[in-house]
Each structure stands twice: as structure tokens, then as C-alpha cells.
C-alpha positions in Angstrom: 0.0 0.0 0.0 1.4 3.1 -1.2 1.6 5.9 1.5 1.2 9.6 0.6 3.8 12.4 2.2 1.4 15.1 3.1 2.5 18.3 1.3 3.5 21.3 3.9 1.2 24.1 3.6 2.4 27.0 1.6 3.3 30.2 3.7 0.6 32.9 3.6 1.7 35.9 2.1 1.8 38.8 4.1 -1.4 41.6 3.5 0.7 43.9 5.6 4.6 44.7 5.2 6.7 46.8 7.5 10.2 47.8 7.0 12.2 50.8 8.4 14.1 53.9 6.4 15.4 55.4 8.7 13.2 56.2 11.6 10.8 56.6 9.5 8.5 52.8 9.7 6.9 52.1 6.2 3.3 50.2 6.1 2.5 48.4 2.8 -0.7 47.2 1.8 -0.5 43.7 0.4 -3.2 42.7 -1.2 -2.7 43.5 -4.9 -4.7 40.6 -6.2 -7.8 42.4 -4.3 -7.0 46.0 -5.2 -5.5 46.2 -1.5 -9.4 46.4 -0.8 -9.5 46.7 2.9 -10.7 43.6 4.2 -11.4 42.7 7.7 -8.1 41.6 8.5 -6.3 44.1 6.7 -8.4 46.9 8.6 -6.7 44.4 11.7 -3.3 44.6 10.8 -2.8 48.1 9.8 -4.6 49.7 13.0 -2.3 47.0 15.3 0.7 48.6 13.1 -0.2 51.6 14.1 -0.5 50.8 18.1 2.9 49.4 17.7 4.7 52.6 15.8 2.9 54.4 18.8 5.0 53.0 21.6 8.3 52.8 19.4 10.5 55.7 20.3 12.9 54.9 17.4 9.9 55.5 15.0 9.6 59.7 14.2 7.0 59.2 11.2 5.2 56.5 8.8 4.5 56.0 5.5 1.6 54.1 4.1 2.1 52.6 1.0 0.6 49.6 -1.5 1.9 47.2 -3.7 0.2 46.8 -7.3 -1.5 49.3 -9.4 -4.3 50.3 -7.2 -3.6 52.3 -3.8 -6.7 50.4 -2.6 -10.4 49.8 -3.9 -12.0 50.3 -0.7 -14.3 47.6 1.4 -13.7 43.9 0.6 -17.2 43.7 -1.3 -16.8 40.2 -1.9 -16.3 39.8 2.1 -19.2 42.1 3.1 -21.7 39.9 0.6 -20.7 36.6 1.8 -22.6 37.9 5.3 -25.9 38.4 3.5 -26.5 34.8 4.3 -26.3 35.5 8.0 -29.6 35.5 9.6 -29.7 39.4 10.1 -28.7 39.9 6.4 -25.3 40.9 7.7 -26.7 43.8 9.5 -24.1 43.0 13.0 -21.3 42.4 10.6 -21.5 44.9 8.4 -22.0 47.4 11.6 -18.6 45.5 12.8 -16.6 46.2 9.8 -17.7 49.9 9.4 -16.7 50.4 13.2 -13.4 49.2 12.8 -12.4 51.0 9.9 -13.1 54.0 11.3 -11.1 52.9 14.6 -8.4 52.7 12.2 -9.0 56.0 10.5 -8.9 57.8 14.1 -5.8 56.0 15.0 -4.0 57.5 12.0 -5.2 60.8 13.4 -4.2 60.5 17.2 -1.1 59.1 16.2 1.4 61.5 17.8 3.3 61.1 14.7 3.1 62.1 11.5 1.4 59.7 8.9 2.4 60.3 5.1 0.0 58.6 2.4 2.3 57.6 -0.8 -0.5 56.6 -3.4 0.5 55.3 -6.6 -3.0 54.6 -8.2 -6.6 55.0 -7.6 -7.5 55.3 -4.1 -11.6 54.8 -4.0 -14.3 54.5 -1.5 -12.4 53.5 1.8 -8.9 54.1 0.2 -9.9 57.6 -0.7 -10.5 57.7 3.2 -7.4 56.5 4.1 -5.6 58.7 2.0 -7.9 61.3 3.6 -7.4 60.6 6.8 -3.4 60.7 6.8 -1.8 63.9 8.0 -0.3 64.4 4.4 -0.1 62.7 0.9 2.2 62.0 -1.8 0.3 61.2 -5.2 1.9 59.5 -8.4 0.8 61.7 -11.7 -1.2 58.3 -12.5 -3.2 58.5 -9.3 -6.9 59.1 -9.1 -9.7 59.5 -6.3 -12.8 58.7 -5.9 -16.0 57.6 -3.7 -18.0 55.9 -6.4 -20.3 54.4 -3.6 -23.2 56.0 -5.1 -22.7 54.1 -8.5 -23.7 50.7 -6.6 -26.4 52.3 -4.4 -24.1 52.9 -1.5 -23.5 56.0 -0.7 -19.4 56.7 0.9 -20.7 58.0 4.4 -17.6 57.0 5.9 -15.5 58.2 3.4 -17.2 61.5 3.2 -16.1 62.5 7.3 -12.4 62.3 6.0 -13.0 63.9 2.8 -15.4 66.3 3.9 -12.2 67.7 6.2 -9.8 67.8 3.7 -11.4 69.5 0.8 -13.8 72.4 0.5 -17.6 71.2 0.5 -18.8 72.0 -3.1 -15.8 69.5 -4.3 -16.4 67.0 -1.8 -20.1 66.6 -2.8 -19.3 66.3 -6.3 -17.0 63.6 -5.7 -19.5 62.1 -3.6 -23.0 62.6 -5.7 -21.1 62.1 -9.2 -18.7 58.9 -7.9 -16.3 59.7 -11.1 -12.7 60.0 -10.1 -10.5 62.5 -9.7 -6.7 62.9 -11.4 -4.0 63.1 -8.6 -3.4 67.3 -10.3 -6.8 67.8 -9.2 -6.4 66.2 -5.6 -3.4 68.6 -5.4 -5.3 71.7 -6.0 -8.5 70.6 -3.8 -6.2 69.8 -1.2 -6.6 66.2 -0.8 -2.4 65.7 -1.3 0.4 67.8 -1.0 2.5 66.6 -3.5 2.4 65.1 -7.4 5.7 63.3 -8.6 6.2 61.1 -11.7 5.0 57.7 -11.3 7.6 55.4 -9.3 8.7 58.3 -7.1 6.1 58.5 -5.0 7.1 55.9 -2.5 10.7 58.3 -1.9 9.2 61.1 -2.1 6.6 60.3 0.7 9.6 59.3 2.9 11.4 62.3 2.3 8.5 64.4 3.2 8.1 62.2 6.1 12.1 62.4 7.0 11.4 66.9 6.9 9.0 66.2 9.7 11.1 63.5 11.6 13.7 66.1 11.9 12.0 67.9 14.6 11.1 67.7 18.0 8.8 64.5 18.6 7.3 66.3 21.5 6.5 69.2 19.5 5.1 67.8 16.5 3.3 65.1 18.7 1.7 68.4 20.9 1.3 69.9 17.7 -0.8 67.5 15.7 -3.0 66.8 18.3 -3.6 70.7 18.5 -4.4 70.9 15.1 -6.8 68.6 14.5 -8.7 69.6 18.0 -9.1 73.2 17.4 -10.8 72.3 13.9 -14.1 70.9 15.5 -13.7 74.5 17.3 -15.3 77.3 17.4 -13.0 80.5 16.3 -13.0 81.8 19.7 -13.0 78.5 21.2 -10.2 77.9 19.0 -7.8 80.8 19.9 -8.1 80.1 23.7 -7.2 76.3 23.1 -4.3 77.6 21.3 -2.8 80.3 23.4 -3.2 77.4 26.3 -0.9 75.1 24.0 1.7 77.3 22.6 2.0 78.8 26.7 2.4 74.9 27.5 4.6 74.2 24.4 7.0 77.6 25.5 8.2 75.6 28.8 9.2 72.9 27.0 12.6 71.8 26.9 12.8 71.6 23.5 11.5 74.9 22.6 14.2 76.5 25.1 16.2 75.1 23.2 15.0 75.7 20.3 15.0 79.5 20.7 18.6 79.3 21.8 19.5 77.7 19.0 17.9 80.2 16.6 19.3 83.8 18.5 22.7 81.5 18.7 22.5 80.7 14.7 23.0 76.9 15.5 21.5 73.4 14.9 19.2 72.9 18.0 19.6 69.2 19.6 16.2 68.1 20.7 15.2 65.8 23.7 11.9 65.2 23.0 10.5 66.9 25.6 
């Protein structure tokens, strides 16, 4: 009787990759069979990424990047309609999913770090979100952006809070009533990214954006990021008070003593961080 040698199981490929340049930690998105759609354990792996860079003092800023030609599609559509079968229709699951993603979404905003988006092609839905939602963006000439949600009766309503804080409203509601995609020149002058390079050069040129901020004090860009997004849900008065108590806060910091020296002594400060 003949015996068969079961066959190790091949290694699963990783959705996420991290490497470092630097101090600068770079997040990939692995899944460019799928569009780097953001399934429900990509959505998993990225936010857990992002806990970790949080506690890693040798970490100053991130990059997230993809592999393939999309930047990412959005939701895992495939995934969200196997759950239809479920006895609520999916109702639980898709109310899990969406809370998650935007869990992730936040933590890209109260990282006290900065978080550059390098996007090499279309960003939709969910991907235009993420883009959205990092502190700044690097876009490929070939890029392009859009919520198309409305084009399969569902409308981006997550996508629209990051959006709907990046660019002014009239352009926001086109892109969300219309669906069609923008170009990555047209991002630029909406304000959506900060940056078009030819295509290839985005990846470096995100980490050299990212390496201008890593420069500085951690503590100060850390008290300053937080700042900035705060006093936006302000009011203007509201706003100038938070900010006098922040920069009165930020002025007995050791780093901005030394800072100051530095400057009236026409020398390279050295920063502690604190």
C-alpha cells in the first residue's frame, strides 16, 4: 500500500509589510490581487501597526504605502456579501466592519506622529478615506480619487467625514453625488495631497517628506498635531483660547528652550523630545 507524504502548507503571504528607512516605519498594503481592498483583517493589521509605531520611540513618522497598481479599492465587497446569508442579512457584521475601519481611521489621526500617504493609483471609497485621513499625501501623476459608492447604491458615508475635512464642500459633494474619479493634479489643487511626482517616485518622495518632519522635536510635533486637529471641531474663539493654552504649555518645554537658543545663537538645535 502506497503511503502519501502530506505536502507542507504553503506560507501565507503577508497583506501587511513593514520595514524601516530610517526612523521613518513604512506600512505596505498587500493585497494586490484584491486591489489592496481593505478587508477585515487588513483593517486588523494596519490599526495593530499603528498601536505598535505608537510605543516605538525609534519611530519619528510612517509611511503608508501599497503594492500593485491600485492604492486600494476600498471595502472587501466580496467579504461584506458573503454575510448576506447570515440571519440578520449581515446587518451585525457589516455594523462591525464599518466600526473598525473608522477605529483605524482615528488611529491614524491621534497618532502623535506624522502619517504620510504615498498613493500610486486609484485610491476609492475607503482608500480615498485612508488617504484622507493621513496627515499628508504623496500622489503619483497616474493617481486618481474617488468615492464611487453612489454608482452601486451605496453612498461613501464613511469616506465622506475624511473627505469632507480635507477639501472644501462643493468638491467634496461632487465627488460624492457624481462617484467619477478625480486625477492626482486635481487632488493637489483641492487639497486632498500635497504633492504630485512622476509615477515610481512617489514611495521616496513620501519618505522624504516624512524624514522633513522626523527632523523635529517629537514632543513638539506630537503636541502639535493633536492641536491641530482639536481646534478644527472648534469654534474661532474657542479655538484661539485652546491655542494660546498650547503654545503657553509648548513655551516651557525643553525643546522649545532650546529651540529659541538655537535660533538667536545661529546653530543646529539638539532636541530631547521633551
Amino acid at each position: 500500500m502506497s503511503v502519501r507524504t502530506a505536502r507542507p502548507a504553503a506560507p501565507q503571504t503577508a497583506i501587511l509589510l513593514r520595514e524601516t528607512a530610517g526612523s521613518i516605519a513604512v506600512l505596505t498594503l498587500n493585497r494586490p490581487a484584491a486591489r489592496n481592498s481593505l478587508s477585515e483583517g487588513l483593517i486588523a493589521e494596519l490599526h495593530g501597526a499603528l498601536e505598535e509605531v505608537r510605543d516605538d520611540n525609534s519611530i519619528r513618522a510612517v509611511v503608508i504605502a501599497a503594492n500593485g497598481p491600485a492604492f486600494s479599492a476600498g471595502h472587501d465587497m466580496k467579504e461584506l456579501t458573503a454575510r448576506r446569508s447570515d440571519a440578520d442579512r449581515g446587518r451585525a457584521y457589516f455594523a462591525q466592519i464599518m466600526n473598525a475601519c473608522s477605529a483605524m481611521m482615528q488611529a491614524i489621526v491621534a497618532l502623535p506622529k506624522p502619517v504620510v500617504a504615498a498613493v500610486q493609483g486609484i485610491a476609492t471609497a475607503a482608500g480615498c478615506q485612508l488617504v484622507a485621513s493621513c496627515d499628508l499625501a504623496v500622489a503619483s501623476e497616474n493617481a486618481s480619487f474617488a468615492t464611487p459608492g453612489v454608482d452601486i447604491g451605496l453612498f461613501c458615508s464613511t469616506p465622506m467625514v475624511a473627505l469632507s475635512r480635507n477639501v472644501p464642500r462643493k468638491q467634496a459633494m461632487e465627488m460624492l453625488l457624481t462617484g467619477e474619479p478625480i486625477s492626482a493634479a486635481t487632488a493637489k489643487n483641492i487639497g486632498l495631497v500635497n504633492q504630485v511626482v512622476a509615477a515610481g517616485a512617489e514611495r521616496d518622495a513620501a519618505i522624504a517628506l516624512a524624514e522633513k518632519v522626523a527632523r523635529k522635536s517629537a514632543y513638539t510635533i506630537k503636541l502639535g498635531k493633536e492641536a491641530f486637529y482639536r481646534q478644527a471641531e472648534m469654534s474661532l474663539a474657542d479655538a484661539y483660547r485652546f491655542a494660546a493654552e498650547v503654545m503657553t504649555e509648548n513655551m516651557m518645554a525643553r525643546d522649545a528652550e532650546e529651540g529659541i537658543g538655537a535660533f538667536l545663537e545661529k546653530r543646529e538645535p539638539k532636541w530631547q523630545d521633551k
